[in-house]
C-alpha positions, 0 to 999 in steps of 0.5 A, a space after each residue: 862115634 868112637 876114637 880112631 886108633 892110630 893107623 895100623 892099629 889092630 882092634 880086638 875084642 876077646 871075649 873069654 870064658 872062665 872057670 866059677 869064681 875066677 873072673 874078677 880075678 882074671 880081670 884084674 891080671 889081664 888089665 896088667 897086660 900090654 895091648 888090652 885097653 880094658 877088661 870087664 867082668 860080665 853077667 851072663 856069657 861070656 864072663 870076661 870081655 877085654 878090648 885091646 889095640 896091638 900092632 900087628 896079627 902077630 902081636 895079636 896072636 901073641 897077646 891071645 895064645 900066649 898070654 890071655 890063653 895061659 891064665 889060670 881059670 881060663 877056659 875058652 876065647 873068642 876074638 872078634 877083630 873089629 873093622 
């Protein structure tokens, strides 16, 4: 059994693809992004999963599009909001 969030909390998964050789680095930045509770390097696909809790679908839409999206090596994501 996994830790409930707080109430109101919206859970992510995002699993990101990366340009060869980049993801240990794009680990690293996204670690240092408010919302994202961890980010791991992967072998196989995707390269790159990060799970994050955020408070709102903008917050979410925010930290996707706006930051995630717009390091350096990423190439694709895919959000998965957990229930």
């Amino acid at each position: 059994m996994t830790q409930q969030p707080r109430k109101g909390t919206i859970r992510a998964y995002v699993l990101i693809h990366t340009r060869a050789g980049r993801s240990k680095a794009i680990v690293q930045e996204l670690a240092l992004l408010p919302g994202v509770i961890s980010a791991h390097a992967l072998w196989g696909v995707p390269d790159v999963i990060v799970y994050a809790e955020v408070g709102s679908q903008p917050e979410l839409d925010d930290l996707v599009m706006e930051k995630i999206q717009t390091i350096d090596g990423i190439e694709r994501t895919d959000t998965h909001i957990a229930l």
